[in-house]
N, C-alpha and C positions, 0 to 999 in steps of 0.2 A: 316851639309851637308854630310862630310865624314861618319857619323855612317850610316845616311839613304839612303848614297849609297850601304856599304856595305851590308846592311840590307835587301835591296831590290835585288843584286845582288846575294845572298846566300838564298832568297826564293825559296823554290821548286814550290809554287804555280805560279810565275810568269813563270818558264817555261812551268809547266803544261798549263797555260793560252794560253802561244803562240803556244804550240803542238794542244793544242784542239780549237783554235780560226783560224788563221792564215790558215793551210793547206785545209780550204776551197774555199778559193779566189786564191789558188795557179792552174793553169792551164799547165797539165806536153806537153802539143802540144805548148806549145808558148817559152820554151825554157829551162834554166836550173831553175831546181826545186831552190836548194839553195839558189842562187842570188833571186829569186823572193820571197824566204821568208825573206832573209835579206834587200829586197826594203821594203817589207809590215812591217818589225818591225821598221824600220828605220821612217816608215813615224809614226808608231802608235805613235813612243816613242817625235818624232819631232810635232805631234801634240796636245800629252798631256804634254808634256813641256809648250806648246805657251797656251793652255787649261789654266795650273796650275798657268805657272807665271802673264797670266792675274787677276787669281784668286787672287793673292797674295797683286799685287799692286793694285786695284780695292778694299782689303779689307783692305790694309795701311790705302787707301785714306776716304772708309768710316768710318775707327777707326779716323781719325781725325778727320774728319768733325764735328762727331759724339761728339767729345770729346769736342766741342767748344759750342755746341749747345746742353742746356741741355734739353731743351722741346723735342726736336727730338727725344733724346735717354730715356727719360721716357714714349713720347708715343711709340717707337719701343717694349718699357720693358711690357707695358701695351695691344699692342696686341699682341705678342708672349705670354704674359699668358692667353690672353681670347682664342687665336686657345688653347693651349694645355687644358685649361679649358672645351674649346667646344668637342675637341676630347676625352678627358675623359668622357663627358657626354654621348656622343654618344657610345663610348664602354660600357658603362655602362648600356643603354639602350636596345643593341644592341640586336637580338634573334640568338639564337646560332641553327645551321642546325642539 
């Protein structure tokens, strides 16, 4: 947790992100600039937190389930290879502009 904070802290890309993202939904007639970019990252960060750690326990849950039940997880194994089989075929197919 501690690497991928610093990790993520010491990106230039993440501030890039919030200079180029952010300052479009910032309105300078409704009051102070800064505070309103510190509301708007406050919510983005507060809402891909709840985003991510849903993700996380949601994917415990189906690493379990999954682990109990071996049919489920041979036929999950069997059609993630026919999608990536199908998309292969169709790139392969595909005519090129």
């Amino acid at each position: 947790f501690l690497q991928g904070s610093f990790t993520t802290l010491f990106n230039p890309k993440v501030a890039f992100f919030y200079l180029a993202f952010l300052p479009q939904f910032v309105d300078q007639t409704k009051g102070h600039v800064p505070l309103q970019l510190l509301v708007l990252g406050l919510v983005y960060n507060v809402t891909g937190l709840a985003v991510d750690s849903s993700v996380a326990f949601l994917s415990s849950f189906l690493g379990k389930w999954l682990k109990h039940r071996l049919g489920a997880a041979k036929f999950l194994r069997w059609l993630t290879g026919g999608i990536f089989i199908g998309l292969g075929v169709r790139l392969a197919v595909s005519q090129r502009p």
